[in-house]
KEFI-899296 format. One record per atom (N, C-alpha, C, O): residue number from 1; atom name; z, y, x. Coordinates in nm, 4 decimals, padded with zeros to 6 digits. Example, Ala and Ser with C-alpha at 12.3 -4.5 7.8 and 13.67 -1.06 7.14 Angstrom:
% KEFI-899296
1,N,00.7800,-00.5690,01.3190
1,CA,00.7800,-00.4500,01.2300
1,C,00.7800,-00.3300,01.3200
1,O,00.8465,-00.3319,01.4236
2,N,00.7080,-00.2250,01.2850
2,CA,00.7140,-00.1060,01.3670
2,C,00.7870,00.0030,01.2900
2,O,00.8039,00.1138,01.3409
//
This chain:
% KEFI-899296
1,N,10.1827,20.7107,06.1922
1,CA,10.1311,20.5885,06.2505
1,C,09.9841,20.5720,06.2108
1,O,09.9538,20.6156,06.0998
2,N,09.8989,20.5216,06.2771
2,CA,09.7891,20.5333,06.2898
2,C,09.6865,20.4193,06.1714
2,O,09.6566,20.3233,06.2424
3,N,09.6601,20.4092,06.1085
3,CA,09.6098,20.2743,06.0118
3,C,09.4812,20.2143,06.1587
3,O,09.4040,20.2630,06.2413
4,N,09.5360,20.0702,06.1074
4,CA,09.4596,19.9591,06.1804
4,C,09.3717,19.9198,06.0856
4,O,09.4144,19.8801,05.9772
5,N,09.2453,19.9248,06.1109
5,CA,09.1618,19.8700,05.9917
5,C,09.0793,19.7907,06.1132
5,O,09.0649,19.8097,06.2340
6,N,09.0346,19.6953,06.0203
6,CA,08.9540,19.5647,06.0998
6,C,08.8267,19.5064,05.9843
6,O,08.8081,19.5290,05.8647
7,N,08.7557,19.4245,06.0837
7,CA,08.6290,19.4030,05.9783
7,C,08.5902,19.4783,05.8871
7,O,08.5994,19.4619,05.7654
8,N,08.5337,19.5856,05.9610
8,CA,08.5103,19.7024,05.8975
8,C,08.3170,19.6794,05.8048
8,O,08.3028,19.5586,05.8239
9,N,08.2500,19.7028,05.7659
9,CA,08.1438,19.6582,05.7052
9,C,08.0978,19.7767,05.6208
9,O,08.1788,19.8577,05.5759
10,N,07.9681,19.7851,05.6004
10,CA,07.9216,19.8989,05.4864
10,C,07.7853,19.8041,05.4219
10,O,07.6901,19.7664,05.4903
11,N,07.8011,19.7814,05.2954
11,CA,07.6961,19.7164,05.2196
11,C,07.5591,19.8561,05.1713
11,O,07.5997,19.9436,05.0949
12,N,07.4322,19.8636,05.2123
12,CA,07.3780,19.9485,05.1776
12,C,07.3041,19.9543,05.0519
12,O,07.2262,19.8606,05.0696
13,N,07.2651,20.0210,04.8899
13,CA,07.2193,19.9678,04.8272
13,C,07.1204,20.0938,04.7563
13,O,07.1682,20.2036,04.7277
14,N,06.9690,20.0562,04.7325
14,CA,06.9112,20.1654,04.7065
14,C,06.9013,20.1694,04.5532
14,O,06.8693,20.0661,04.4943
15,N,06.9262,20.2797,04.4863
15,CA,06.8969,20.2451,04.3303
15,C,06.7870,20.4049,04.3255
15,O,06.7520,20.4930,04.4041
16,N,06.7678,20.3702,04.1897
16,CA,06.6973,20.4438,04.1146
16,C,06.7937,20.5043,03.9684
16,O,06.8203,20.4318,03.8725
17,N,06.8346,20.6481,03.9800
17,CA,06.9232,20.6714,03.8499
17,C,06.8329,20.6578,03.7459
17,O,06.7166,20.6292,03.7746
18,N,06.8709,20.6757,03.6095
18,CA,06.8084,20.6550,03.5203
18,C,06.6800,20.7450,03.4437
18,O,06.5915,20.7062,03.3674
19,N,06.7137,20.8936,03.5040
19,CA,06.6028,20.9884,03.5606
19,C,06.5146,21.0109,03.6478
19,O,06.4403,21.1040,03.6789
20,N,06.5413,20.8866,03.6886
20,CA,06.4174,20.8761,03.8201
20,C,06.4251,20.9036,03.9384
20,O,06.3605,20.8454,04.0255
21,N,06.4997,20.9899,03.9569
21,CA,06.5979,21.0536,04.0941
21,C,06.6375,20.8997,04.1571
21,O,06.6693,20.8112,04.0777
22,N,06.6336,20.8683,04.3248
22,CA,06.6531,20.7612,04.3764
22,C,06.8550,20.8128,04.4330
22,O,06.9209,20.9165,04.4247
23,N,06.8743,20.7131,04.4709
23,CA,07.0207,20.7428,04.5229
23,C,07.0558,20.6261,04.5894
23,O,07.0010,20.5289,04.5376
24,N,07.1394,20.5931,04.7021
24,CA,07.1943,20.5071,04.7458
24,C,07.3511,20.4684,04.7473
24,O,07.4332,20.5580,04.7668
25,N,07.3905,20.3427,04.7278
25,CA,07.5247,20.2954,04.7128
25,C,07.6120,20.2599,04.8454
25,O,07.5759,20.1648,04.9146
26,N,07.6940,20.3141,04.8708
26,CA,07.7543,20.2866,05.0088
26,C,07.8932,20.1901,04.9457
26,O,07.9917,20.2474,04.8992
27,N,07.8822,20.0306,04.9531
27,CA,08.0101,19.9984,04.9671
27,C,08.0757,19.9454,05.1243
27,O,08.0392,19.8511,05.1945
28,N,08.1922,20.0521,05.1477
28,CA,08.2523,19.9917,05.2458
28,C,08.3803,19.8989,05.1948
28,O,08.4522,19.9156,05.0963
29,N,08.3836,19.7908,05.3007
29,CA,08.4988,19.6876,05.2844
29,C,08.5661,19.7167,05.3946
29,O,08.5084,19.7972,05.4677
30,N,08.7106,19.6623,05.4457
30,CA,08.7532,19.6578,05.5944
30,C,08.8846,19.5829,05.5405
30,O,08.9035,19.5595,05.4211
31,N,08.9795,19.5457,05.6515
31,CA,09.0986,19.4659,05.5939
31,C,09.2072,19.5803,05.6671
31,O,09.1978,19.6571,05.7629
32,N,09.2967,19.5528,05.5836
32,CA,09.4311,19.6967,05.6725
32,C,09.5181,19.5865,05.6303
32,O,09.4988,19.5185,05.5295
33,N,09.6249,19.5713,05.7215
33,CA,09.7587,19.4919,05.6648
33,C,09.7201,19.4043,05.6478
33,O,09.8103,19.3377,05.5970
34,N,09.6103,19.3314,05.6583
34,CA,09.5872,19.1967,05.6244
34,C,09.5320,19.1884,05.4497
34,O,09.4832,19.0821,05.4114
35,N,09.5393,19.2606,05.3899
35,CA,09.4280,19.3382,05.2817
35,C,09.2997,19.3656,05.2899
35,O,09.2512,19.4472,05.3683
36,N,09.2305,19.2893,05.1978
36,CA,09.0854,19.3415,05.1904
36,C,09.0671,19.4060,05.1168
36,O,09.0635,19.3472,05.0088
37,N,09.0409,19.5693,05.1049
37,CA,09.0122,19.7108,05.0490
37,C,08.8360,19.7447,05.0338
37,O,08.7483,19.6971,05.1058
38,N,08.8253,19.7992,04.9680
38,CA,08.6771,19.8168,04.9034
38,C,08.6662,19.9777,04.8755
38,O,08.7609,20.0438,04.8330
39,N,08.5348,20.0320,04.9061
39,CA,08.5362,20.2166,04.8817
39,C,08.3886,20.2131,04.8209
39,O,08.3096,20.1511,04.8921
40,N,08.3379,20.2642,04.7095
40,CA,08.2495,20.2681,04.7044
40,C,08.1646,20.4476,04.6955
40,O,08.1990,20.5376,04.6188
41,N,08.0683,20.4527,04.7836
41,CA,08.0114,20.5976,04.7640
41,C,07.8755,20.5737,04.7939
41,O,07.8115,20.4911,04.8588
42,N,07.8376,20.7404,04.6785
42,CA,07.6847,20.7441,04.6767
42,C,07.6529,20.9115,04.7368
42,O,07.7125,21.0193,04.7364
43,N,07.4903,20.8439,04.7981
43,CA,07.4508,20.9749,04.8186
43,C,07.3153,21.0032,04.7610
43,O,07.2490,20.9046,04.7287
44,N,07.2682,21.1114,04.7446
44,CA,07.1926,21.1503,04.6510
44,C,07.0302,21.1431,04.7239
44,O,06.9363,21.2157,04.6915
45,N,07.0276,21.0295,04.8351
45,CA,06.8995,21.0424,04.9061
45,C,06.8888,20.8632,04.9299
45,O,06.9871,20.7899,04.9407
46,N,06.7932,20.8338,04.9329
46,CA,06.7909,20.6611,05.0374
46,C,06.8125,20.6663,05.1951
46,O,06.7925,20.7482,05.2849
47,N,06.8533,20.5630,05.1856
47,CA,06.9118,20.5162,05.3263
47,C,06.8284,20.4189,05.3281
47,O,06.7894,20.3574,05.2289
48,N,06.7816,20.3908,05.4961
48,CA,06.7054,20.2809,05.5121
48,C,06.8130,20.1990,05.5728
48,O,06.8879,20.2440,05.6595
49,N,06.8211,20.0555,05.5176
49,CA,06.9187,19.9513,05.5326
49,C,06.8839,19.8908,05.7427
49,O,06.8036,19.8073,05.7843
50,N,06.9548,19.9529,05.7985
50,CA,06.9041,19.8811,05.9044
50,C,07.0370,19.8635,05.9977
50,O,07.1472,19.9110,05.9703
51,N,07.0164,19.8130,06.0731
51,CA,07.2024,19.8028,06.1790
51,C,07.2220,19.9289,06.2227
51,O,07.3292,19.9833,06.1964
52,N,07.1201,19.9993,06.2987
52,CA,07.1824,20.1514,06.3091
52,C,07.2383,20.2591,06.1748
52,O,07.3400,20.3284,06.1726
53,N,07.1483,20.2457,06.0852
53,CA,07.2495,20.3424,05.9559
53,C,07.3703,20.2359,05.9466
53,O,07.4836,20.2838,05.9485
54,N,07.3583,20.1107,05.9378
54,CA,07.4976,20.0408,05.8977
54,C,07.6115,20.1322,06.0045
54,O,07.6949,20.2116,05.9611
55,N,07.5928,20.1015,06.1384
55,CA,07.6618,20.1329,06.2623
55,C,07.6783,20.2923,06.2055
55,O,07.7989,20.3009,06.1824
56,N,07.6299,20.3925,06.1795
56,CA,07.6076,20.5516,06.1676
56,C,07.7405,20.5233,06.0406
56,O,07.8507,20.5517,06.0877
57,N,07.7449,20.4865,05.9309
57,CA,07.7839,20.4725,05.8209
57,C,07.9203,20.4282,05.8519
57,O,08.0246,20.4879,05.8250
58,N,07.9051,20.3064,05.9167
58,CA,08.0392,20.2593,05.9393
58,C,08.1416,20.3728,06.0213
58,O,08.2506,20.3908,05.9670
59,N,08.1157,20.4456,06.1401
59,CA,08.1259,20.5435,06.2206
59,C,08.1875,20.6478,06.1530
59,O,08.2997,20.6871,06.1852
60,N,08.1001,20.7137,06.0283
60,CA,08.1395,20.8043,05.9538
60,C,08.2410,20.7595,05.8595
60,O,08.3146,20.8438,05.8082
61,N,08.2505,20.6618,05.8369
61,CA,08.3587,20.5884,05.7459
61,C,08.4983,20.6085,05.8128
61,O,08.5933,20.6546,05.7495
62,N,08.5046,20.5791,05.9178
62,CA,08.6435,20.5277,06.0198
62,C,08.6615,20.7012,06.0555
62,O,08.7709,20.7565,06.0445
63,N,08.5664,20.7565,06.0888
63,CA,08.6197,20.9262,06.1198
63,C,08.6883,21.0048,05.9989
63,O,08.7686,21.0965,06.0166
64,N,08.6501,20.9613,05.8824
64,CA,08.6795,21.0783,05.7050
64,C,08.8362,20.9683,05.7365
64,O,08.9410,21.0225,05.7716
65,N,08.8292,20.8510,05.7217
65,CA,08.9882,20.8246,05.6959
65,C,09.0859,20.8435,05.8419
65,O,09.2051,20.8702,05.8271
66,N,09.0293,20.8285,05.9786
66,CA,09.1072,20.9170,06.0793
66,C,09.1812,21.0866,06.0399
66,O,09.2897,21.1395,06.0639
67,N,09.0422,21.1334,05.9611
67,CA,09.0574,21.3002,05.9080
67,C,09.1723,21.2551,05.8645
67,O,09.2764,21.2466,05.9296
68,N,09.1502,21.2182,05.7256
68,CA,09.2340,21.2073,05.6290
68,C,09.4169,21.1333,05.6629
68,O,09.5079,21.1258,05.5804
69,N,09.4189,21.0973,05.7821
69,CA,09.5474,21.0376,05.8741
69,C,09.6492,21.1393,05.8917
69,O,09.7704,21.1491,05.8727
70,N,09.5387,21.2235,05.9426
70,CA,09.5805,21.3806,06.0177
70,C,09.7313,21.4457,05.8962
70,O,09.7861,21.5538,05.9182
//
């Protein structure tokens, strides 16, 4: 059966590690079952915070847990 996820969302966040190296924080939220669930991931480059990476992000979010359905 297929997971229904709704209010799907990706919070974008730019840090700086403690070596100086920049990195960005991906938290996604969404509700399944009427549950609000939280994922948090980083990638090792900045993201510019704008509605299209949100939209790109969110996109790639909903495809890895479709994968992961399979």
């Amino acid at each position: 059966m297929a997971r229904v996820q709704t209010d799907v969302d990706v919070r974008i966040v730019n840090r700086v590690a403690a070596n100086g190296n920049p990195f960005t924080e991906l938290l996604h939220t969404w509700v399944e079952n009427g549950q609000r669930h939280n994922a948090l991931s980083r990638v090792n480059y900045t993201v510019s915070d704008t509605p299209q990476m949100r939209a790109y992000h969110i996109e790639a979010f909903g495809q890895r847990q479709r994968r992961y359905d399979a």
